[in-house]
Biopython code that builds the backbone (N, CA, C, O; Angstrom):
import numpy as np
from Bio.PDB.StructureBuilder import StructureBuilder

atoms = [
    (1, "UNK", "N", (18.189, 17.120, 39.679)),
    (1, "UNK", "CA", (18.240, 16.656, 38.304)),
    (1, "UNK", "C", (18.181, 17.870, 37.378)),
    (1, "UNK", "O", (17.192, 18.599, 37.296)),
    (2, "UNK", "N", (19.253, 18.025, 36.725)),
    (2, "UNK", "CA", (19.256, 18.910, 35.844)),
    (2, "UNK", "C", (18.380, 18.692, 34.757)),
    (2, "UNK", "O", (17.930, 17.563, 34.558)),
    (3, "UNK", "N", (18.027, 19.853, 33.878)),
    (3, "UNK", "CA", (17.170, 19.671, 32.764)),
    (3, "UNK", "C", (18.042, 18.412, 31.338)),
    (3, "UNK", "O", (17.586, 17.386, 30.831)),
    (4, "UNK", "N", (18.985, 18.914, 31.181)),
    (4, "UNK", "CA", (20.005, 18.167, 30.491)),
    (4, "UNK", "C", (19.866, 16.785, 30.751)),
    (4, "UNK", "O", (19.480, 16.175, 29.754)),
    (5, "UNK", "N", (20.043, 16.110, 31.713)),
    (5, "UNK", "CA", (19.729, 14.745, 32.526)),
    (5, "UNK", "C", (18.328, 14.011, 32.057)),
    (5, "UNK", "O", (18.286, 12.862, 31.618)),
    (6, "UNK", "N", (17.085, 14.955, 32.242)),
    (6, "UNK", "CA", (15.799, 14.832, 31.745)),
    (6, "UNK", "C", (15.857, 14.418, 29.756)),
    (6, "UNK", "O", (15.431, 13.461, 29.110)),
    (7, "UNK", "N", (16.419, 15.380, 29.459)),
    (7, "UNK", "CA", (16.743, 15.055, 28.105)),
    (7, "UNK", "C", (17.522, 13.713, 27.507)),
    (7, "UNK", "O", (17.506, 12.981, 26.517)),
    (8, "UNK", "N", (17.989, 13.827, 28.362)),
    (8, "UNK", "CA", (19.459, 12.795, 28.191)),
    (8, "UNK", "C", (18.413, 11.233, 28.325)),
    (8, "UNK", "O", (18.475, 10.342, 27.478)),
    (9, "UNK", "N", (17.553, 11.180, 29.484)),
    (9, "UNK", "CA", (16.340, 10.189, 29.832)),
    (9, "UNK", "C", (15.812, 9.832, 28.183)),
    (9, "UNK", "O", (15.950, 8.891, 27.401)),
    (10, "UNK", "N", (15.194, 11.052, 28.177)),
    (10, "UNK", "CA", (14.462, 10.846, 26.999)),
    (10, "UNK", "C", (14.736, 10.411, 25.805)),
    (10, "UNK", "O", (14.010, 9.658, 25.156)),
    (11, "UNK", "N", (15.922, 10.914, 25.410)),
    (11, "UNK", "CA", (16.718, 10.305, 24.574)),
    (11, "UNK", "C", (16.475, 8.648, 24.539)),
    (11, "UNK", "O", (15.643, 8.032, 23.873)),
    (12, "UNK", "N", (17.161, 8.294, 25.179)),
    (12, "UNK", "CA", (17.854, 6.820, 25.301)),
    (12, "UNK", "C", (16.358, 5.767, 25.284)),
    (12, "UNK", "O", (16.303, 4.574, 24.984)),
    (13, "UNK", "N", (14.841, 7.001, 25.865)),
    (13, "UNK", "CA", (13.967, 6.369, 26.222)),
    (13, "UNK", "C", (13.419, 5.507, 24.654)),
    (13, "UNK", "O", (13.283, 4.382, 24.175)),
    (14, "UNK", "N", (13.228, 7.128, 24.298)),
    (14, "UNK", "CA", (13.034, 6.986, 22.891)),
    (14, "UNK", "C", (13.562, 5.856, 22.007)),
    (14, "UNK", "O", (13.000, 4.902, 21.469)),
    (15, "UNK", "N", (14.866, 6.293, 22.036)),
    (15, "UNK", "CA", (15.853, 5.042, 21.011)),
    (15, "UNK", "C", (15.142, 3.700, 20.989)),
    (15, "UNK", "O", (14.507, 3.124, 20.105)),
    (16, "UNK", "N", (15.618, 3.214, 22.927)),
    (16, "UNK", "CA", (14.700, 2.094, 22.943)),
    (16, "UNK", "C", (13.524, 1.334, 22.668)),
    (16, "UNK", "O", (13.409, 0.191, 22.228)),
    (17, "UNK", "N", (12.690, 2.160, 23.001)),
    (17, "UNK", "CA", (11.549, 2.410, 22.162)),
    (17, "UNK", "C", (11.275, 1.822, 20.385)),
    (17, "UNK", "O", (10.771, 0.795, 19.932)),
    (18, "UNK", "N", (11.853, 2.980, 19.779)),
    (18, "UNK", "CA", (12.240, 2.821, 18.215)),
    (18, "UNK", "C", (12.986, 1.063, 17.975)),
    (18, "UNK", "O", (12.625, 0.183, 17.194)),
    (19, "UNK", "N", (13.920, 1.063, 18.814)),
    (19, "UNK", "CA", (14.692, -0.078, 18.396)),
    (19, "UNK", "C", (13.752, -1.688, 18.794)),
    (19, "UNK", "O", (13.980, -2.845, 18.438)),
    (20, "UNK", "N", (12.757, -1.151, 19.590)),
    (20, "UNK", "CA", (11.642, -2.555, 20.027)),
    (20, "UNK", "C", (10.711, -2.197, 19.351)),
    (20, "UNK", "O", (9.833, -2.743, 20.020)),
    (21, "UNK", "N", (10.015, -1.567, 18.312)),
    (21, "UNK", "CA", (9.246, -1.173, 17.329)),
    (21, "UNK", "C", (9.661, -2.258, 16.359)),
    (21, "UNK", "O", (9.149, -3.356, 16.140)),
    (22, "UNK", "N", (10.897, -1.570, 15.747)),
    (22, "UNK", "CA", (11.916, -2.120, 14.642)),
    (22, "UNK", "C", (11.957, -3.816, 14.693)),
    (22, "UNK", "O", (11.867, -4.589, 13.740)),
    (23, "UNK", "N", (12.147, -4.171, 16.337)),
    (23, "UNK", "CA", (12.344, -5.607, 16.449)),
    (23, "UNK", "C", (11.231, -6.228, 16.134)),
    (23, "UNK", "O", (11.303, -7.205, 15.388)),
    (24, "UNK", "N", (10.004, -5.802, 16.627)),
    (24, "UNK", "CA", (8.688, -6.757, 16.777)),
    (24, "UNK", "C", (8.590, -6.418, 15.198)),
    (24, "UNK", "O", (8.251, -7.484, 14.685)),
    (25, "UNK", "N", (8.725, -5.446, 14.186)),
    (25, "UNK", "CA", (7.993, -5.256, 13.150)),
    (25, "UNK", "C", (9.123, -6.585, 12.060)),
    (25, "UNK", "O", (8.759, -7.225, 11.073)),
    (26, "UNK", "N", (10.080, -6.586, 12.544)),
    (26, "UNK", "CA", (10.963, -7.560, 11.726)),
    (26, "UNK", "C", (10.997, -8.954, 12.381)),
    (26, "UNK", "O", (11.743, -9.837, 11.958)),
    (27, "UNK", "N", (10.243, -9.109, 13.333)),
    (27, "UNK", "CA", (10.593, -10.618, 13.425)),
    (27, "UNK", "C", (9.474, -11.784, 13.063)),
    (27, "UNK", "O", (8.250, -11.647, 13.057)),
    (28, "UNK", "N", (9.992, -12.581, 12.861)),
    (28, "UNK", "CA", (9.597, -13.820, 11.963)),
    (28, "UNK", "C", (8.387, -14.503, 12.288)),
    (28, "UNK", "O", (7.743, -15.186, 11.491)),
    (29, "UNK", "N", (7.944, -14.189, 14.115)),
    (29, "UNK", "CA", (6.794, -14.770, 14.763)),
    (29, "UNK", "C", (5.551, -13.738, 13.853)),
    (29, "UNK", "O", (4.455, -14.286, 13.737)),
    (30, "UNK", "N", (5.674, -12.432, 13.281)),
    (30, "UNK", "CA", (4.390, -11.523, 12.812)),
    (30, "UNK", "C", (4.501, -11.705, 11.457)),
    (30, "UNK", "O", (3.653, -11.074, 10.827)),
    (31, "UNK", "N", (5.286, -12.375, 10.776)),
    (31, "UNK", "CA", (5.201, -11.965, 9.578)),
    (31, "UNK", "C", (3.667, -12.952, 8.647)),
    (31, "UNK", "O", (3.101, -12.734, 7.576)),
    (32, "UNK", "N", (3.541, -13.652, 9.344)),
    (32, "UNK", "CA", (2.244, -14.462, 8.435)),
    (32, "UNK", "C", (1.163, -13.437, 8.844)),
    (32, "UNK", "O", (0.203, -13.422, 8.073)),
    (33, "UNK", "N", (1.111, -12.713, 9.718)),
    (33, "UNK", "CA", (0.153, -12.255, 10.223)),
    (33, "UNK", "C", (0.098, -10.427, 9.306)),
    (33, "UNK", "O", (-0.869, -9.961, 8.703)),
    (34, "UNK", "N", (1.065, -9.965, 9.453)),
    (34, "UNK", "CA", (1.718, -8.874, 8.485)),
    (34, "UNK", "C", (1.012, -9.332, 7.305)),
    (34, "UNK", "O", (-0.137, -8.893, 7.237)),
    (35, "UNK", "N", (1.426, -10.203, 6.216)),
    (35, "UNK", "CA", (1.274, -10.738, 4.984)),
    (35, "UNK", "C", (0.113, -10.999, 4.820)),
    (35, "UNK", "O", (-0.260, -10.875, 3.653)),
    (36, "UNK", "N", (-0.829, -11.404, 5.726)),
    (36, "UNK", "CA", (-1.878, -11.084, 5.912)),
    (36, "UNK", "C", (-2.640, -9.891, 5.452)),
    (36, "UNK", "O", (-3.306, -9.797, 4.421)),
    (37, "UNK", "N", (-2.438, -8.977, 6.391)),
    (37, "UNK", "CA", (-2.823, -7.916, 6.275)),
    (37, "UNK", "C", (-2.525, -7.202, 4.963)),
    (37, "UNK", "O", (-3.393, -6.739, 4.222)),
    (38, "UNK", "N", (-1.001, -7.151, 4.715)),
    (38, "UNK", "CA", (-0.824, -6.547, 3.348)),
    (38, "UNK", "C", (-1.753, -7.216, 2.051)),
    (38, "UNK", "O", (-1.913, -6.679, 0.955)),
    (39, "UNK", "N", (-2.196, -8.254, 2.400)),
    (39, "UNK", "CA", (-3.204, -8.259, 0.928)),
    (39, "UNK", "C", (-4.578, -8.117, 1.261)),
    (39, "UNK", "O", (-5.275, -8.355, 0.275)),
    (40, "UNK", "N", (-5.288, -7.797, 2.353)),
    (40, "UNK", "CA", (-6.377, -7.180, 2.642)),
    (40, "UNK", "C", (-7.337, -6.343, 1.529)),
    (40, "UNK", "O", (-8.423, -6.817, 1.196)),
    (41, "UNK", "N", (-6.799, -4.926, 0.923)),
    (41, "UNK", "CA", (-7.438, -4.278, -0.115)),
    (41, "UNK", "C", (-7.274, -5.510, -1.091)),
    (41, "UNK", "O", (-8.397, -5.926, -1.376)),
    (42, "UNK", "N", (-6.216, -6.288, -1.742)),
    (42, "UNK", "CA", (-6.844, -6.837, -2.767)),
    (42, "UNK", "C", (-8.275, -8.019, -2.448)),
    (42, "UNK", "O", (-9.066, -8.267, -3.358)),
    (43, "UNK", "N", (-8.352, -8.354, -1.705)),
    (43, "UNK", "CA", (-9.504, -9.655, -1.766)),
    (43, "UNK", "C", (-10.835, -8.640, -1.562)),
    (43, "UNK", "O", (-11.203, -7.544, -1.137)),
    (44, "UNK", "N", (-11.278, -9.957, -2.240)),
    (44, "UNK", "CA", (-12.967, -8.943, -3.035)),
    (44, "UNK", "C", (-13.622, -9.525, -1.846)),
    (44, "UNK", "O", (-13.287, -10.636, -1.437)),
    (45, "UNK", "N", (-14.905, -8.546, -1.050)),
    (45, "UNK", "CA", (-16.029, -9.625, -0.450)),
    (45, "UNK", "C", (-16.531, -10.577, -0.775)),
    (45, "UNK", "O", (-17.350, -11.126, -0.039)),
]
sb = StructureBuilder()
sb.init_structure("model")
sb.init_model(0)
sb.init_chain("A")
sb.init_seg("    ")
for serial, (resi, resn, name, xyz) in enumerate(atoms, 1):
    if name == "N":
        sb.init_residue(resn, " ", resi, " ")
    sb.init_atom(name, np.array(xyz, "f"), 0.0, 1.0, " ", f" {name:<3s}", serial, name[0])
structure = sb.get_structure()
């Protein structure tokens, strides 16, 4: 296995990676739960 090959791995590993980040952060099952969270600092104890 060339070093190039190793890279080439990593690459694609990565992408995938990024692109199942991207998915879970945009899909519709997290978002009440997201929206949630984003108003956290405003509510008073």
């Amino acid at each position: 296995m060339d070093v190039n090959d190793l890279r080439s791995v990593v690459t694609v590993v990565s992408l995938l990676t990024f692109v199942g980040i991207v998915a879970w952060a945009w899909s519709r099952r997290n978002q009440s739960a997201f929206d949630e969270a984003a108003q956290l600092p405003f509510k008073e104890d």
